[in-house]
The first five atom37 places (N, CA, C, CB, O) and aatype in JSON, in Angstrom:
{
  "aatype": [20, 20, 20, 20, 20, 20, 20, 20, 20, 20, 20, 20, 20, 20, 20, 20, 20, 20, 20, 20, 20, 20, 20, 20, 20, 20, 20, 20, 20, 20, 20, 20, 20, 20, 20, 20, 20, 20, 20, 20, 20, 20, 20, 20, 20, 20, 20, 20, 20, 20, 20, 20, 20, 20, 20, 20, 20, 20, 20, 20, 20, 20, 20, 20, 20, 20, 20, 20, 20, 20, 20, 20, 20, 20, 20, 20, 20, 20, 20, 20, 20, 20, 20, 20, 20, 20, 20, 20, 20, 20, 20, 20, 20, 20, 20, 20, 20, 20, 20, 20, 20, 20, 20, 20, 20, 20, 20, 20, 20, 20, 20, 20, 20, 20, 20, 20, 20, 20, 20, 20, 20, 20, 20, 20, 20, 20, 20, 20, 20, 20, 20, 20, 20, 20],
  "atom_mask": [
    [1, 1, 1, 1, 1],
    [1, 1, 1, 1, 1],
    [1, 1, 1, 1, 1],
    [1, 1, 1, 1, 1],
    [1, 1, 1, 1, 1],
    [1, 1, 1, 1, 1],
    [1, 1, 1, 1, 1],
    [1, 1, 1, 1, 1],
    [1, 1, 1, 1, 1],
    [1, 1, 1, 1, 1],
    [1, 1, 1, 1, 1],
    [1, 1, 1, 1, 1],
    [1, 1, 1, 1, 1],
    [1, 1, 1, 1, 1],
    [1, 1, 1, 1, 1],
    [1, 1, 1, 1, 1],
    [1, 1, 1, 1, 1],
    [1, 1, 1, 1, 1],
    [1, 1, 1, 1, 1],
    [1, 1, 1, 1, 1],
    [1, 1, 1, 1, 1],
    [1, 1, 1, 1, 1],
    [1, 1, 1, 1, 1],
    [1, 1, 1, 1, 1],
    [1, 1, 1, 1, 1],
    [1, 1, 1, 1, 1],
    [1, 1, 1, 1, 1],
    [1, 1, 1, 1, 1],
    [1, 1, 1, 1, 1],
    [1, 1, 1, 1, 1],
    [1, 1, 1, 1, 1],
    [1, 1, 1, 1, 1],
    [1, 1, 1, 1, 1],
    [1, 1, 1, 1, 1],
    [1, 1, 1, 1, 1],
    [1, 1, 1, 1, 1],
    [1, 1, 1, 1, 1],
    [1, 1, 1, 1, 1],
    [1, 1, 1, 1, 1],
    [1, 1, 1, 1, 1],
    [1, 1, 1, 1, 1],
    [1, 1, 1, 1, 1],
    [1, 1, 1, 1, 1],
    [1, 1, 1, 1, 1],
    [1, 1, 1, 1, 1],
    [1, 1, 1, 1, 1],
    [1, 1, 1, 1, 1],
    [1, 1, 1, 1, 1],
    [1, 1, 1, 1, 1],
    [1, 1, 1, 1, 1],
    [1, 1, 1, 1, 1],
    [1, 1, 1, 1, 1],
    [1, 1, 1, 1, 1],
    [1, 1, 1, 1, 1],
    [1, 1, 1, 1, 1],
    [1, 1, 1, 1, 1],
    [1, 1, 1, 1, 1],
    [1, 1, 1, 1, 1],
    [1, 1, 1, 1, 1],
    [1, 1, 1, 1, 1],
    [1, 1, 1, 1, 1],
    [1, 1, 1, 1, 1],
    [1, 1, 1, 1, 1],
    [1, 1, 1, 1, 1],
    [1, 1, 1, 1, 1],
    [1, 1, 1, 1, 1],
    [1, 1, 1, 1, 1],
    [1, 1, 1, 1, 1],
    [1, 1, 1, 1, 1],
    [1, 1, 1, 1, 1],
    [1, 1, 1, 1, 1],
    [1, 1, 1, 1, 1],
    [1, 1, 1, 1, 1],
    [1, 1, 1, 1, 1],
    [1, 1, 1, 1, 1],
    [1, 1, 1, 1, 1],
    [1, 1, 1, 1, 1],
    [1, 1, 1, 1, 1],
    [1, 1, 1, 1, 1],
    [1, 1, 1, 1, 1],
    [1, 1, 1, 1, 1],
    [1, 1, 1, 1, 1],
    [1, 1, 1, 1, 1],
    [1, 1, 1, 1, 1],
    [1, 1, 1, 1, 1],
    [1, 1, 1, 1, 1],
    [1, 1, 1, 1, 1],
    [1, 1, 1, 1, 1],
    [1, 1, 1, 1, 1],
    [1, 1, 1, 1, 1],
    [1, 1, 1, 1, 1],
    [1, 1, 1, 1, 1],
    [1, 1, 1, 1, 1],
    [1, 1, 1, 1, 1],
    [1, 1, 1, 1, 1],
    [1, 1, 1, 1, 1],
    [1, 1, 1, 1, 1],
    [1, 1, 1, 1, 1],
    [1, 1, 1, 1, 1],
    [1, 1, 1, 1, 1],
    [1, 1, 1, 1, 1],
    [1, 1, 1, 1, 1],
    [1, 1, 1, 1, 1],
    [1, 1, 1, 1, 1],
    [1, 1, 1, 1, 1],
    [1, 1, 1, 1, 1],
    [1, 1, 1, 1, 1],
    [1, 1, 1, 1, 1],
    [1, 1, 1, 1, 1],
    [1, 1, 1, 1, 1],
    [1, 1, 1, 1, 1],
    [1, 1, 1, 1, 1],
    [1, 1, 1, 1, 1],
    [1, 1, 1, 1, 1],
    [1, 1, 1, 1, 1],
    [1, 1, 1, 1, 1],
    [1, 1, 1, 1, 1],
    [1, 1, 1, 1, 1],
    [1, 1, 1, 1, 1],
    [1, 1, 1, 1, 1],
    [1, 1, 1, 1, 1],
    [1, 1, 1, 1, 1],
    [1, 1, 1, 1, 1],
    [1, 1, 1, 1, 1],
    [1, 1, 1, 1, 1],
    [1, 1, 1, 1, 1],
    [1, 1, 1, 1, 1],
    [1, 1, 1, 1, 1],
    [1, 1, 1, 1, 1],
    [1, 1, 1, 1, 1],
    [1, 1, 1, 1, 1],
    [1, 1, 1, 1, 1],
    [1, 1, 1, 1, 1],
    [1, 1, 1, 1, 1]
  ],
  "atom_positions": [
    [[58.11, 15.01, 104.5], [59.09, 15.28, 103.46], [60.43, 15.71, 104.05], [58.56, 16.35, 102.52], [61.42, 15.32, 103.42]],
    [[60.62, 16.37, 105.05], [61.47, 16.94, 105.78], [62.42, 16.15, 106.36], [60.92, 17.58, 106.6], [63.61, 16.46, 106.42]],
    [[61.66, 14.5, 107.07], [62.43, 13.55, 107.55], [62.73, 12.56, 106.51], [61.86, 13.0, 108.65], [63.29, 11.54, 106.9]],
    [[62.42, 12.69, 105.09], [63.02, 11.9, 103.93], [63.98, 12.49, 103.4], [62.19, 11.59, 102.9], [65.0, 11.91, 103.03]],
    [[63.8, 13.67, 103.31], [64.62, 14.92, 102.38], [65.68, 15.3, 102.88], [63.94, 16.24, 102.19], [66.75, 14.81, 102.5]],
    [[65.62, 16.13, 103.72], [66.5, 17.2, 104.78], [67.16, 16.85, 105.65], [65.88, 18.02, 105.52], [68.38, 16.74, 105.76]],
    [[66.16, 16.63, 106.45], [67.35, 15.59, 108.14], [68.25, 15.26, 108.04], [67.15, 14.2, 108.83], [69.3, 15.74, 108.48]],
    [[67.95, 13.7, 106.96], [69.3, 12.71, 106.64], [70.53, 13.43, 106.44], [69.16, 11.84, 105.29], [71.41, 13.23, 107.28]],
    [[70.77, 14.34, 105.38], [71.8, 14.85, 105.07], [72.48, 15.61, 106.37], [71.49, 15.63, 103.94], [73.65, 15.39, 106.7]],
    [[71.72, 16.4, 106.98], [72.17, 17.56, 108.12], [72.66, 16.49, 109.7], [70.37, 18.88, 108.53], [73.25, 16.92, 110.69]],
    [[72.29, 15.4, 109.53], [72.55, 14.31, 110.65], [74.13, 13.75, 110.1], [71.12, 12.86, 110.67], [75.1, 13.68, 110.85]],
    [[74.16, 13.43, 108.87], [75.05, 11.98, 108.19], [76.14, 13.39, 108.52], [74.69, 11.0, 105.98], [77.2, 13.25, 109.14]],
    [[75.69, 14.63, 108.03], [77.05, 15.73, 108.02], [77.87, 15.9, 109.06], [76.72, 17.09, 107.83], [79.06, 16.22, 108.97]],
    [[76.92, 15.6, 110.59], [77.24, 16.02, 111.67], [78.33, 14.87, 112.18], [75.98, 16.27, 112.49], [79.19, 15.28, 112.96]],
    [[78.38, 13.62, 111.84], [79.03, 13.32, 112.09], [79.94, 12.23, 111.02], [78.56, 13.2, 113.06], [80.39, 11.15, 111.39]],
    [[80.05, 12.72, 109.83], [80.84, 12.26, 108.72], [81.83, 13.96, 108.49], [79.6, 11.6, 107.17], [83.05, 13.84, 108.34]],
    [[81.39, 15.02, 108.49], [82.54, 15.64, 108.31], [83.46, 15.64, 108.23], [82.72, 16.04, 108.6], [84.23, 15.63, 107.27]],
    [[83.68, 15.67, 110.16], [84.52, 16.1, 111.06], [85.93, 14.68, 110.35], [83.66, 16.02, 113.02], [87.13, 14.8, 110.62]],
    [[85.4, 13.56, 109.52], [85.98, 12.45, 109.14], [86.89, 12.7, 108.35], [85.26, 11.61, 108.68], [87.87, 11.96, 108.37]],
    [[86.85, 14.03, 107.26], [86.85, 14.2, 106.1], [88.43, 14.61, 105.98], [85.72, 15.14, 105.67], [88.95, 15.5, 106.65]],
    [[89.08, 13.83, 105.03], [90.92, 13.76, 105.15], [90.91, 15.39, 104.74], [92.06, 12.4, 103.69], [90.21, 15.91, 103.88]],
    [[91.9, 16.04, 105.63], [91.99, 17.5, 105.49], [93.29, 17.88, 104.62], [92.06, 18.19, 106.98], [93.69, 19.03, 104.45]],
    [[93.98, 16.54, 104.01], [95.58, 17.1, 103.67], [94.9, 16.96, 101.91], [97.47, 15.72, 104.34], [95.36, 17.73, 101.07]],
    [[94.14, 16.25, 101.63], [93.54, 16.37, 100.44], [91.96, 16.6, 99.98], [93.93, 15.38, 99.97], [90.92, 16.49, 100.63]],
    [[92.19, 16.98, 98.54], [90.14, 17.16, 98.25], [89.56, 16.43, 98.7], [89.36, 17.02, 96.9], [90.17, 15.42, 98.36]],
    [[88.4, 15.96, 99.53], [87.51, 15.3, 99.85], [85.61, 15.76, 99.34], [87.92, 15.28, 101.27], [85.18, 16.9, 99.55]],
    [[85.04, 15.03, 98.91], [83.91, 15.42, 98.77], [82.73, 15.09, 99.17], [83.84, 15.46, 97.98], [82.45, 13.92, 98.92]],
    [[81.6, 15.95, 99.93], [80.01, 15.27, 100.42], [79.22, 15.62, 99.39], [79.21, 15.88, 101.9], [79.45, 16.65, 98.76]],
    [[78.63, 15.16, 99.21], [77.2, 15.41, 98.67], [76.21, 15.07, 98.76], [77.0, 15.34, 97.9], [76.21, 14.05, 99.45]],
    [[75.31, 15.31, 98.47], [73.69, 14.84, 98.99], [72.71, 14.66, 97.2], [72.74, 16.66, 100.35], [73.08, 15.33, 96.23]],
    [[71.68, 13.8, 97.13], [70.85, 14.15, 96.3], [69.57, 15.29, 96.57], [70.47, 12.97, 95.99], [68.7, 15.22, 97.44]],
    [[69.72, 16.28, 95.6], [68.76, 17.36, 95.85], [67.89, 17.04, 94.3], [69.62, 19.14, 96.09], [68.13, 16.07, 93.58]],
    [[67.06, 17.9, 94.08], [66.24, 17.97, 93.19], [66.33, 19.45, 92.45], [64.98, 17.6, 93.8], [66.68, 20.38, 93.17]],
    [[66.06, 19.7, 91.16], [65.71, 20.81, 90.68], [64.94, 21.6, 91.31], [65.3, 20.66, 89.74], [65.26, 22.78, 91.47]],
    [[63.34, 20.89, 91.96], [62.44, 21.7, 92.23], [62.8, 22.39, 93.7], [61.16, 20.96, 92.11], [61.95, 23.0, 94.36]],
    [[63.96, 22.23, 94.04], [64.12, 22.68, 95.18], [65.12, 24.2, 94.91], [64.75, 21.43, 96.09], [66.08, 24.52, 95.61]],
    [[64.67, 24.84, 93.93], [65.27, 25.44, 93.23], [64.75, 27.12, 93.26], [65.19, 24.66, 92.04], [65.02, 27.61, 92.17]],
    [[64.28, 27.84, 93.92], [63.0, 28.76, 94.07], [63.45, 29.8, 93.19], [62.59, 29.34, 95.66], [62.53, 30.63, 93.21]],
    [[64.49, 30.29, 92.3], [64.26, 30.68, 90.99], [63.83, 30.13, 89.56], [65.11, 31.05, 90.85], [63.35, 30.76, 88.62]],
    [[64.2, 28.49, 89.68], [63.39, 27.77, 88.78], [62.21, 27.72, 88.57], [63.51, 26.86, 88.85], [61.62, 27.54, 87.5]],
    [[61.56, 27.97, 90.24], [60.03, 27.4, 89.98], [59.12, 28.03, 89.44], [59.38, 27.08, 91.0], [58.55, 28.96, 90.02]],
    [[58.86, 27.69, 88.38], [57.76, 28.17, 87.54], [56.04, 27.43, 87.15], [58.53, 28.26, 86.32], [55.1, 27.75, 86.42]],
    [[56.36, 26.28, 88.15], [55.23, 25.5, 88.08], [54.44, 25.36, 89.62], [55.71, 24.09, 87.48], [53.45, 24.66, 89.8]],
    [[54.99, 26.03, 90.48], [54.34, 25.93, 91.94], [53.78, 24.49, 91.97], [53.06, 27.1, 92.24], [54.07, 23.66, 91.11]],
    [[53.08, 24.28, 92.87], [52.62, 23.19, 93.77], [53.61, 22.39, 94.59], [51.92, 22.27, 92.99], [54.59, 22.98, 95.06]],
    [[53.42, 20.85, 94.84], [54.39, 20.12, 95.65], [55.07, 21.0, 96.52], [55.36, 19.39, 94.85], [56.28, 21.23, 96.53]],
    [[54.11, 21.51, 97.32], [54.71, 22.71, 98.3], [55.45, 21.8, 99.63], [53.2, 23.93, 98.96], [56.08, 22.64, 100.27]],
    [[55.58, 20.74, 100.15], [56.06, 20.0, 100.9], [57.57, 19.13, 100.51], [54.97, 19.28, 101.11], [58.51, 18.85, 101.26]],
    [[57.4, 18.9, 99.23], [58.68, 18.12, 98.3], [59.78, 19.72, 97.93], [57.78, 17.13, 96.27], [60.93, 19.94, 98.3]],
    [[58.9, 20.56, 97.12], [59.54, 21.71, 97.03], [60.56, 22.57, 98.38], [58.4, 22.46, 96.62], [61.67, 23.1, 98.34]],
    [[59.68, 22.38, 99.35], [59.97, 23.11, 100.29], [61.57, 22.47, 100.96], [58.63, 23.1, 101.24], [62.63, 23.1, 100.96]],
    [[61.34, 21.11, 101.48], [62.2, 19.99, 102.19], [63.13, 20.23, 100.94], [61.46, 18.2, 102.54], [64.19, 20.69, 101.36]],
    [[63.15, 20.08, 99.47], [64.68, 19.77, 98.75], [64.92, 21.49, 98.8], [64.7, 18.81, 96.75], [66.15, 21.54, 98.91]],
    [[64.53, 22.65, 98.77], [64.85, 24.06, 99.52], [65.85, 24.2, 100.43], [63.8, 24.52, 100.24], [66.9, 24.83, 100.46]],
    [[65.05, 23.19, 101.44], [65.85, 23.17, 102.59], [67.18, 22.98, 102.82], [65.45, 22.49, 103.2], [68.03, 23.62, 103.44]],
    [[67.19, 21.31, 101.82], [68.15, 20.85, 101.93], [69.63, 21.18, 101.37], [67.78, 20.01, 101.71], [70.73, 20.73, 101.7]],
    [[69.23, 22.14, 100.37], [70.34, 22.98, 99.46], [70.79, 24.08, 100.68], [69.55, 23.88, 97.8], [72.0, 24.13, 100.93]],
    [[69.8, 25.03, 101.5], [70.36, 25.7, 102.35], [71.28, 25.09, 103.23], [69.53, 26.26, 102.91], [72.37, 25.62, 103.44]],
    [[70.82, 23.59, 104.0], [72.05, 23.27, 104.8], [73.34, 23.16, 103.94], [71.84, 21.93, 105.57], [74.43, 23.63, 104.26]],
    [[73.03, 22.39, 102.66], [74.57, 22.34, 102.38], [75.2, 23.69, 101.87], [74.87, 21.21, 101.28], [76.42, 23.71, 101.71]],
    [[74.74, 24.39, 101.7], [75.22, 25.97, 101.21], [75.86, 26.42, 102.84], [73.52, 27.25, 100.51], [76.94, 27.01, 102.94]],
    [[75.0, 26.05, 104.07], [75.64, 26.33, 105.43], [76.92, 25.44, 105.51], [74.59, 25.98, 106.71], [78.04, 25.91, 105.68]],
    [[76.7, 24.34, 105.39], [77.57, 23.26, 105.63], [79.08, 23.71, 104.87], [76.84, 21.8, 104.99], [80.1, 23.46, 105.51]],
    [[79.21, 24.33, 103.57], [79.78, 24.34, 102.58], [80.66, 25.62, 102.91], [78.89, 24.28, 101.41], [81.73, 25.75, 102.3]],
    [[80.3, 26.53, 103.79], [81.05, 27.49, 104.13], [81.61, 27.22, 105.8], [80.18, 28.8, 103.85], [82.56, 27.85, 106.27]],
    [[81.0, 26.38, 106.41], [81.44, 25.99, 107.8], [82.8, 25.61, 107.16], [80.49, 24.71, 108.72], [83.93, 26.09, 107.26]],
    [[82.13, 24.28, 106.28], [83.52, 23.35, 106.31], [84.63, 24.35, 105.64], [83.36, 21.73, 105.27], [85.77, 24.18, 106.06]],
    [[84.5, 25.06, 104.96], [85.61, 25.69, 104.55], [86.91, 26.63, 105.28], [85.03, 26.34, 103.8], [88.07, 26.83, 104.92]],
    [[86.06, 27.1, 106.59], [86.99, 27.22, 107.46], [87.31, 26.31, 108.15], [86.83, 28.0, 108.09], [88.17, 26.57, 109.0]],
    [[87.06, 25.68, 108.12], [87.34, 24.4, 109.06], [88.3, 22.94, 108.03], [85.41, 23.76, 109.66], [89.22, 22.33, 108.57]],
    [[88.0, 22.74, 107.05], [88.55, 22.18, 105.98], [88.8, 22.83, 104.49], [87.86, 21.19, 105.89], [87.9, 22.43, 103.76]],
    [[89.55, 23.55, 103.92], [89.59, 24.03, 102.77], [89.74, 23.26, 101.63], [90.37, 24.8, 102.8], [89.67, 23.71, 100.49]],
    [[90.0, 21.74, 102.0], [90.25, 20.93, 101.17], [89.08, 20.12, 100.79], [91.24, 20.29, 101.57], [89.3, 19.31, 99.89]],
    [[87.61, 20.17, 101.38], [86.07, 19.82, 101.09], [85.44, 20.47, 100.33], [85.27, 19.85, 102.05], [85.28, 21.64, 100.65]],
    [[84.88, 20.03, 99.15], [83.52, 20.49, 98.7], [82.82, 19.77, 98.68], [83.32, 20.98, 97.7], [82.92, 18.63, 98.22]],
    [[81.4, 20.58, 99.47], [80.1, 19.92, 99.41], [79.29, 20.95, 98.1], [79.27, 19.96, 101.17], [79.45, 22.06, 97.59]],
    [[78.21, 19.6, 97.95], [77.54, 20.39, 96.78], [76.38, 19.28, 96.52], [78.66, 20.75, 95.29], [76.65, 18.1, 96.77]],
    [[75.09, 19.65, 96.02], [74.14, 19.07, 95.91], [73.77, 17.92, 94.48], [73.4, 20.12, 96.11], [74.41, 18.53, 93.63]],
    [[73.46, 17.31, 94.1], [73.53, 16.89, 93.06], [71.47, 16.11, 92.46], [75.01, 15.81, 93.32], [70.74, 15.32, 93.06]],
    [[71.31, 16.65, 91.41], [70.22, 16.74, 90.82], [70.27, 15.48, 89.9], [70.05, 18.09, 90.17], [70.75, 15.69, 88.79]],
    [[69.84, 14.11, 90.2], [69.37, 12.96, 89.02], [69.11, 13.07, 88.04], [68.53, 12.34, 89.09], [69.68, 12.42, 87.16]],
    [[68.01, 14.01, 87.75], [67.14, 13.95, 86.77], [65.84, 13.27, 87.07], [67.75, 13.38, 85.76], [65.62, 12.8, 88.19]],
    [[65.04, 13.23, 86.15], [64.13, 11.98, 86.41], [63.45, 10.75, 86.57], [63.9, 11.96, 86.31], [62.31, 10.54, 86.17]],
    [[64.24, 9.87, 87.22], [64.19, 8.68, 87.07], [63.4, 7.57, 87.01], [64.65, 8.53, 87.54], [62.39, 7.72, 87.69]],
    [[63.46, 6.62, 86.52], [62.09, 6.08, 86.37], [62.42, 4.99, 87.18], [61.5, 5.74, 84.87], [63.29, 4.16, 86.96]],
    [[61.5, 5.06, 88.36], [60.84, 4.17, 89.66], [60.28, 4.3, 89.88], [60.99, 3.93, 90.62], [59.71, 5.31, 89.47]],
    [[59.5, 3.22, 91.09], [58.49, 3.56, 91.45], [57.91, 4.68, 92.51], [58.26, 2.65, 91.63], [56.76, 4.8, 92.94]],
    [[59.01, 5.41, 92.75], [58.65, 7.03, 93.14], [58.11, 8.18, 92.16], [59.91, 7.66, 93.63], [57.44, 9.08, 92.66]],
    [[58.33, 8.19, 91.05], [58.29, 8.43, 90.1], [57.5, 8.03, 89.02], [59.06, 8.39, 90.03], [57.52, 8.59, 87.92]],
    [[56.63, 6.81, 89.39], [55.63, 6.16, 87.99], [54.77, 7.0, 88.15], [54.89, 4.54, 87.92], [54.49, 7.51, 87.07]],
    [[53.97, 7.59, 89.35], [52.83, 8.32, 89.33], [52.49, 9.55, 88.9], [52.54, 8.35, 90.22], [51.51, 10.29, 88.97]],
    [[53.82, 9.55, 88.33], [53.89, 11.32, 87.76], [54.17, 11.68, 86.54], [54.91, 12.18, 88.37], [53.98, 12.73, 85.94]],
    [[54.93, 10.06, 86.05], [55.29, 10.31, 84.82], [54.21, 10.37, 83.63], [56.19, 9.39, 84.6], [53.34, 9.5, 83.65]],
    [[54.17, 11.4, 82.49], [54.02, 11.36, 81.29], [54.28, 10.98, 80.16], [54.03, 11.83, 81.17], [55.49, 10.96, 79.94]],
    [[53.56, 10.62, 79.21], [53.48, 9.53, 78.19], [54.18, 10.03, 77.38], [52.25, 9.1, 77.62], [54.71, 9.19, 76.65]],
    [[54.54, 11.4, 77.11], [55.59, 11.85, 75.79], [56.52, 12.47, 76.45], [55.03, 12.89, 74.54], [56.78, 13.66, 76.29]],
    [[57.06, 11.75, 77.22], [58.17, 12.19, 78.27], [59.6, 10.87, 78.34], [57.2, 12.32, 80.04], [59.36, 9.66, 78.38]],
    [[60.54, 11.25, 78.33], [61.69, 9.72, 78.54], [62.34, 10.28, 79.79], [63.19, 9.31, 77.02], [62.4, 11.47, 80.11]],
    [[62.83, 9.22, 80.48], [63.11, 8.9, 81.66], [64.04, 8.22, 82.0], [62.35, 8.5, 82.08], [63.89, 7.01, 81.78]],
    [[65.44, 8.67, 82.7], [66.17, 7.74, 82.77], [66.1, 7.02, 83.76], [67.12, 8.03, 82.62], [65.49, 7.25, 84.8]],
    [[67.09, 5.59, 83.34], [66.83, 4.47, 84.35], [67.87, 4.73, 85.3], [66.9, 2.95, 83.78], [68.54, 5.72, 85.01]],
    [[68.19, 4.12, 86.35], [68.76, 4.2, 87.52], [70.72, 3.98, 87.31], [67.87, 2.95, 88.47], [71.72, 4.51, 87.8]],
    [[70.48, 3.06, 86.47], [72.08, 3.18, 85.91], [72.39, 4.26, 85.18], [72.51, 2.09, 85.0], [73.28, 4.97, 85.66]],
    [[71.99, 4.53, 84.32], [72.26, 6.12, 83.22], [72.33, 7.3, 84.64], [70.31, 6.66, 81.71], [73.39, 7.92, 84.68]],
    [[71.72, 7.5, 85.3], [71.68, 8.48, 86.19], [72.36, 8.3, 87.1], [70.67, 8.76, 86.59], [72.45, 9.27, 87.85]],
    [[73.11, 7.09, 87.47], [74.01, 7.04, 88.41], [75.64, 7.24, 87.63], [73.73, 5.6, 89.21], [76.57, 7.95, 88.01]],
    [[75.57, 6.51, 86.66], [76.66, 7.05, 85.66], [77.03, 8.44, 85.26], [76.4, 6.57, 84.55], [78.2, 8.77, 85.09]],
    [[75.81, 9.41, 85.06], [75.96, 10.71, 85.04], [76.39, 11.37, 86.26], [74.88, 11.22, 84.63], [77.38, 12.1, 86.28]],
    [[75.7, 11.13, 87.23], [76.32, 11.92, 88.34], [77.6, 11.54, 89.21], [75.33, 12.07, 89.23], [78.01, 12.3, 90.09]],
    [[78.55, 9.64, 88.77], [79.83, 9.78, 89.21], [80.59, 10.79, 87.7], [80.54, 8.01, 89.58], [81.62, 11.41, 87.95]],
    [[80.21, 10.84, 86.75], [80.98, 12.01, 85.91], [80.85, 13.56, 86.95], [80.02, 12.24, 84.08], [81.82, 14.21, 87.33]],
    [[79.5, 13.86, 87.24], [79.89, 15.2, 87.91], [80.15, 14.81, 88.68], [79.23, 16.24, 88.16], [79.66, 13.81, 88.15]],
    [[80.61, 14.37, 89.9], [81.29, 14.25, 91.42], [82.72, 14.48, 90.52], [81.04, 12.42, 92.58], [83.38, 15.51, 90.53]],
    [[82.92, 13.68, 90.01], [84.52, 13.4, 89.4], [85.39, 15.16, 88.64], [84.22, 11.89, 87.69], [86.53, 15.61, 88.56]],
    [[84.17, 15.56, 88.29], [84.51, 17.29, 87.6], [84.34, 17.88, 88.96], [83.18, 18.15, 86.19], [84.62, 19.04, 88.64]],
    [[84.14, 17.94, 89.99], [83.96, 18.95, 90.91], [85.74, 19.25, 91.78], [82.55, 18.32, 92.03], [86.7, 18.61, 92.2]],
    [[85.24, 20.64, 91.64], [86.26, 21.17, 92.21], [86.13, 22.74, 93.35], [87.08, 21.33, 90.94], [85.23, 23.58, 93.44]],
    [[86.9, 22.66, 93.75], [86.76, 24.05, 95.36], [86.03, 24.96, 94.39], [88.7, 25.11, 96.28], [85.57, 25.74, 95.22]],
    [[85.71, 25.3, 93.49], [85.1, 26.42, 93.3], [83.33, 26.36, 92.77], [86.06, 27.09, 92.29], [82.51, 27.24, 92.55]],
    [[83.26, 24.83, 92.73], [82.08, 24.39, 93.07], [81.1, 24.08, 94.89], [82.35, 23.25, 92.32], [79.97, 23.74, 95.24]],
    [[82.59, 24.53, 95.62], [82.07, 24.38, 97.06], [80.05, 24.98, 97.11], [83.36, 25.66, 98.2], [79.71, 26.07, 96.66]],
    [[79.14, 24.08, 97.67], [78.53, 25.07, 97.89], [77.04, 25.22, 96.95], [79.55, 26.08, 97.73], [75.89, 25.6, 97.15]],
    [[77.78, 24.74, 95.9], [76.56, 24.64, 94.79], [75.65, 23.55, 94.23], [77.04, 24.99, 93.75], [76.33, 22.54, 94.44]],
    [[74.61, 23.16, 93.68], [74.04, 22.28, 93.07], [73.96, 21.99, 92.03], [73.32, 22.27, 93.22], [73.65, 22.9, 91.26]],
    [[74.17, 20.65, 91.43], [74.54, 20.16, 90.06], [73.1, 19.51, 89.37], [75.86, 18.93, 90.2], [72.34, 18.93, 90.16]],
    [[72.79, 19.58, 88.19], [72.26, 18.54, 87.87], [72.93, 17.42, 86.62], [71.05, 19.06, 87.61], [73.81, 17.81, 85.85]],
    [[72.44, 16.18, 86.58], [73.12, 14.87, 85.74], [73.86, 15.51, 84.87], [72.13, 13.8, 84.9], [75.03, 15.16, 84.72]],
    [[73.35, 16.55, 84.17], [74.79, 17.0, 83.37], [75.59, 17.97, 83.14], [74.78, 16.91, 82.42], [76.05, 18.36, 82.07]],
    [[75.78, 18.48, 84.52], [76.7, 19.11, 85.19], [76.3, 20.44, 85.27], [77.93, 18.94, 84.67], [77.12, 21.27, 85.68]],
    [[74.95, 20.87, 84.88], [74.42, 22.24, 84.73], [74.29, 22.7, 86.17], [72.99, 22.31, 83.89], [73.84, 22.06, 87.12]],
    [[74.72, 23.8, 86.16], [74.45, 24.49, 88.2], [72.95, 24.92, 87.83], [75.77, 26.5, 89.02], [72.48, 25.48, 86.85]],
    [[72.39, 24.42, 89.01], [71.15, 24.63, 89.3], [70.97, 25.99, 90.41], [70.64, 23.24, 89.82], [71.63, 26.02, 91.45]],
    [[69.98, 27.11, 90.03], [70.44, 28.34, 90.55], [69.8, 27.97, 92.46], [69.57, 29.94, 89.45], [69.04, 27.1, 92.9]],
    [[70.22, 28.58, 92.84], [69.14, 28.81, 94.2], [67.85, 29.2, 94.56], [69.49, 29.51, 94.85], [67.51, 29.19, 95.74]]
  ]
}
């Protein structure tokens, strides 16, 4: 879970940052999940999925204050889909449950990239723009 989840982001950062135009806003982000959320969790299990999207909110919460001395004009921040319906996702889904498809959820989250601003440095979003706690 760790080398699907976590890595990618903390690798792509290491050397996409340093890229990042410093005379204006620029923004990273990563896809995180709700359940990576350890005041949310109220349903335990998926201790491996849970753990790795955990993780991955801590690097960018690290990442998010590096870059800030280093670029004041970056925010990073995590961003939450929702639940989408693929085939990552068929095996879990429930029958009195709706699910969005891959366009609706990609549409929602260029609306939040597009609302983010420096005082979102740092934090995690989900599809409709709700901060997801830590």
């Amino acid at each position: 879970m760790f080398e699907a989840n976590t890595l990618p982001t903390a690798l792509i950062s290491k050397y996409f940052l340093p890229l990042l135009y410093k005379d204006r806003i620029t923004k990273f982000t990563a896809l995180s999940a709700r359940v990576g959320s350890i005041e949310d969790n109220e349903l335990g299990g998926w201790y491996s999925y849970r753990a790795s999207k955990a993780a991955l909110n801590m690097i960018l919460k690290n990442l998010s204050i590096e870059q800030k001395r280093l670029n004041p004009n970056s925010i990073i921040f995590g961003l939450h889909p929702g639940t989408v319906d693929t085939p990552l996702s068929q095996p879990f889904q429930k029958q009195d449950k709706e699910y969005f498809t891959p366009e609706f959820s990609a549409s929602k989250l260029q609306e939040v990239i597009s609302l983010k601003t420096i005082e979102d440095n740092g934090k995690v979003f989900a599809w409709d723009n709700t901060e997801i706690k830590p």
